[in-house]
DRENRO-933818 format. One record per residue: x, y, z negated of N, C-alpha, C in turn; residue in three letters. Coordinates in steps of 0.1 Angstrom, whole numbers, plus 2048, in hexadecimal, padded with zeros to 3 digits. Example, Ala and Ser with C-alpha at 12.3 -4.5 7.8 and 13.67 -1.06 7.14 Angstrom:
# residues 2
<r <884; 7C7; 7B2>; <87B; 7D3; 7B2>; <884; 7DF; 7B2>; ala>
<r <880; 7EA; 7B9>; <889; 7F5; 7B9>; <881; 800; 7B1>; ser>
END
This chain:
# residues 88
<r <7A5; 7B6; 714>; <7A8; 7A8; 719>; <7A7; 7A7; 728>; unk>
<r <79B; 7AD; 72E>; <79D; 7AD; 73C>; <7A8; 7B4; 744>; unk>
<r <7B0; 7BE; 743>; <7BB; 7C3; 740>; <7C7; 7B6; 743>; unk>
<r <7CB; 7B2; 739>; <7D1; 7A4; 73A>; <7D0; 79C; 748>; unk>
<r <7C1; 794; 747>; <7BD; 790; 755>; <7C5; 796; 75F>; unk>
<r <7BE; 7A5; 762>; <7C2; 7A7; 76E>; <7CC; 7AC; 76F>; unk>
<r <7D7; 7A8; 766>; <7E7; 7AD; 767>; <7F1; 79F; 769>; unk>
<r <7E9; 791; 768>; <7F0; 788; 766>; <7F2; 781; 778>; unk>
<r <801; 783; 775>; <808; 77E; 788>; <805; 771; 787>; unk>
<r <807; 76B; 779>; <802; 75B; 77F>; <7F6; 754; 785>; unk>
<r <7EB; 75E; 77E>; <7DB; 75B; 784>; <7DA; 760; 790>; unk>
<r <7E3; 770; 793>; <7E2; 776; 79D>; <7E4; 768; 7A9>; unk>
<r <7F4; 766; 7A9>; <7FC; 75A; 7B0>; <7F5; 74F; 7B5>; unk>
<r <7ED; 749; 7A9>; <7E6; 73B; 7AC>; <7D8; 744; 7B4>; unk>
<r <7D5; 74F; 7AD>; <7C6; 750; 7BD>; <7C7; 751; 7C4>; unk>
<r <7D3; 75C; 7CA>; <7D6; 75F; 7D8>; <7DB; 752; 7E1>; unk>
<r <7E3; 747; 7DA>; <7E3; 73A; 7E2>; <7D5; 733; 7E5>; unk>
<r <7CD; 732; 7D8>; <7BF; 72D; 7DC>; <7B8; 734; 7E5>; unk>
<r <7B7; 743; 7E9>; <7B4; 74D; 7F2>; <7B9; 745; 800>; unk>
<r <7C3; 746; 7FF>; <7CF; 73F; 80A>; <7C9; 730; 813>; unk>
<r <7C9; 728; 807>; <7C3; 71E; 80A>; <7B3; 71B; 814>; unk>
<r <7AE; 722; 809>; <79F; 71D; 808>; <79D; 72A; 81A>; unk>
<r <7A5; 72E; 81C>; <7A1; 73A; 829>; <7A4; 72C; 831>; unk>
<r <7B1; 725; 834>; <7B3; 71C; 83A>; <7AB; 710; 83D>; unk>
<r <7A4; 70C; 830>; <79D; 701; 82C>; <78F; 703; 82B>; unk>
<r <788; 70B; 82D>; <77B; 70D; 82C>; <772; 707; 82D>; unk>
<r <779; 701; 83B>; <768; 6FB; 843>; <76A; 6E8; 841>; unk>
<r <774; 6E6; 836>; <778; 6D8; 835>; <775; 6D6; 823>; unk>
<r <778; 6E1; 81D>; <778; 6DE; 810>; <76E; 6E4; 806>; unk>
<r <766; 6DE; 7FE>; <75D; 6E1; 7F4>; <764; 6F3; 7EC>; unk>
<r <75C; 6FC; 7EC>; <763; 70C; 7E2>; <75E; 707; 7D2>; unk>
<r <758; 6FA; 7D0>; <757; 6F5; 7C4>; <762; 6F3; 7BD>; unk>
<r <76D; 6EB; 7C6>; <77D; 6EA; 7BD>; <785; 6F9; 7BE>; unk>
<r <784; 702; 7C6>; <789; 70F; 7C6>; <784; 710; 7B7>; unk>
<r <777; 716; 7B3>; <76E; 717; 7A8>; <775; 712; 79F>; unk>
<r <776; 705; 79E>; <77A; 6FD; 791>; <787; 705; 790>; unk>
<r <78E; 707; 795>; <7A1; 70B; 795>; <79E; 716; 78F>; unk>
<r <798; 721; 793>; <796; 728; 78D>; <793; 72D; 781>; unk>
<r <784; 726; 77D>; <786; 729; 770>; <78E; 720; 768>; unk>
<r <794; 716; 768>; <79E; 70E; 760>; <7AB; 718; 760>; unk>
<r <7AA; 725; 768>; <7B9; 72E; 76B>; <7AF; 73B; 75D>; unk>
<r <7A4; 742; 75D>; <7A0; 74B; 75B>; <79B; 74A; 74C>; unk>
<r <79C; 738; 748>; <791; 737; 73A>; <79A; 73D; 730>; unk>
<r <7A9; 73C; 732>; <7B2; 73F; 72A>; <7B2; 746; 723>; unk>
<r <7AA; 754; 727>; <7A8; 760; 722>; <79B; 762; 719>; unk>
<r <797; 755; 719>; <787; 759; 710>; <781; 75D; 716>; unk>
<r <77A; 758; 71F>; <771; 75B; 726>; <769; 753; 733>; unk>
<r <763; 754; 737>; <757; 742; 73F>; <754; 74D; 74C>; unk>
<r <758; 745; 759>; <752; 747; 763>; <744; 749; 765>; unk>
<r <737; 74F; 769>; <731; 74E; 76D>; <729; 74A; 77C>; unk>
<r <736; 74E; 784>; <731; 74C; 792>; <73F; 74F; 797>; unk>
<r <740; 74A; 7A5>; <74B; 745; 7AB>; <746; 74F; 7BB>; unk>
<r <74C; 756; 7C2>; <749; 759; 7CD>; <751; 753; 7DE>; unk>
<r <752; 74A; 7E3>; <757; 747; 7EE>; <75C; 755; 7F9>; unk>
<r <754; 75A; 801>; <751; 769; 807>; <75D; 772; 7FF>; unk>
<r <75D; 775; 7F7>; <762; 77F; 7F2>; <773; 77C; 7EB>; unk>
<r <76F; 76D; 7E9>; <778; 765; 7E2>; <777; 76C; 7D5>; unk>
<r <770; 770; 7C9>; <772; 772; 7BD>; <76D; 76E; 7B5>; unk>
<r <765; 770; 7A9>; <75B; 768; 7A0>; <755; 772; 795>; unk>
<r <74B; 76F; 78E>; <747; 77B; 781>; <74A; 773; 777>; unk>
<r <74F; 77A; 76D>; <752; 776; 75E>; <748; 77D; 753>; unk>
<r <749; 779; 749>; <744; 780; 73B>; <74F; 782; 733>; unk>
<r <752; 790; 730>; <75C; 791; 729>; <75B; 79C; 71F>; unk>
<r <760; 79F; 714>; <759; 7AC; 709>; <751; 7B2; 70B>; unk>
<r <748; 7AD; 70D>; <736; 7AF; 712>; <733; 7BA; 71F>; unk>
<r <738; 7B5; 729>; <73C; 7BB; 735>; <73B; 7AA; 73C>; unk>
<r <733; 7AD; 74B>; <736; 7A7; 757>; <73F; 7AE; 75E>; unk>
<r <747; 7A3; 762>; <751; 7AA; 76A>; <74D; 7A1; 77A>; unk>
<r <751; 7AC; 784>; <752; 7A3; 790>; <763; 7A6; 797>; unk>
<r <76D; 796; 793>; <779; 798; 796>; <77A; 794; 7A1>; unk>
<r <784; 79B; 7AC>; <78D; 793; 7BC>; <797; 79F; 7BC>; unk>
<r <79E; 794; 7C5>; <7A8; 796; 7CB>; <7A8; 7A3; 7D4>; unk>
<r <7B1; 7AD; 7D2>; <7B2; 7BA; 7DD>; <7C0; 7B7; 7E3>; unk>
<r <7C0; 7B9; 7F2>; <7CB; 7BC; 7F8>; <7CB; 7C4; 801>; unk>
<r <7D7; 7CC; 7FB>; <7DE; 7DD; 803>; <7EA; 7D9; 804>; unk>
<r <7EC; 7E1; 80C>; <7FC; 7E6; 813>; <808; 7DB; 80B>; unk>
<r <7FF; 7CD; 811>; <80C; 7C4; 80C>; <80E; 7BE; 7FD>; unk>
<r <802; 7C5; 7F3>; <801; 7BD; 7E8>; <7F3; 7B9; 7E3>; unk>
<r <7F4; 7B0; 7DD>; <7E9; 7B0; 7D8>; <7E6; 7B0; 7C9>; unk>
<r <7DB; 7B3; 7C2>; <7D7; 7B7; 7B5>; <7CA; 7AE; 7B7>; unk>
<r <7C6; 7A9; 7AA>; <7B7; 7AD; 7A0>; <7B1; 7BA; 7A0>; unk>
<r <7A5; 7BA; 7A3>; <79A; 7C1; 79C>; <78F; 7C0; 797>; unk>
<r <78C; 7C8; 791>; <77D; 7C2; 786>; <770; 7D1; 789>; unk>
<r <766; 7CB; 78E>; <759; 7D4; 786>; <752; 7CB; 77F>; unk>
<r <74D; 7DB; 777>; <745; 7D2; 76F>; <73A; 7DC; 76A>; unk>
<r <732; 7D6; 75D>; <72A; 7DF; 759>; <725; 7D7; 74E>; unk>
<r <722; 7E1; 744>; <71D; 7DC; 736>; <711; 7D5; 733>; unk>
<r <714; 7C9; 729>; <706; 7BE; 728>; <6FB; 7C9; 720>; unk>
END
């Protein structure tokens, strides 16, 4: 399932604008509504936010009994999901 997640361009799309944004908007706007957007983007998958990171821009999930810690990577022009994690 996590797999999925970080293969999906439309979650990808909508974070990298909220990435986008909230870089612009920082110092004017609450990372509480970033937060909400997000996981109303991530519950899809069966699975509940734990924590939201501003700094890093990512968040931890619980997912097949694994924490994951997901953000955004950008290289040479694209960007991806990635996940660590480690077993509950």
């Amino acid at each position: 399932m996590i797999q999925q997640l970080l293969n999906d361009d439309e979650l990808i799309d909508h974070l990298v604008y909220l990435h986008g944004r909230w870089e612009d908007e920082k110092e004017y706007e609450d990372f509480k509504d970033y937060s909400d957007s997000i996981e109303k983007n991530v519950s899809q998958y069966g699975t509940f936010i734990t924590a939201c990171h501003s700094p890093v821009f990512g968040f931890m999930i619980k997912m097949d009994g694994i924490t994951q810690c997901v953000s955004l990577k950008f290289e040479g022009g694209y960007v991806k999901l990635i996940a660590r994690g480690r077993k509950l």
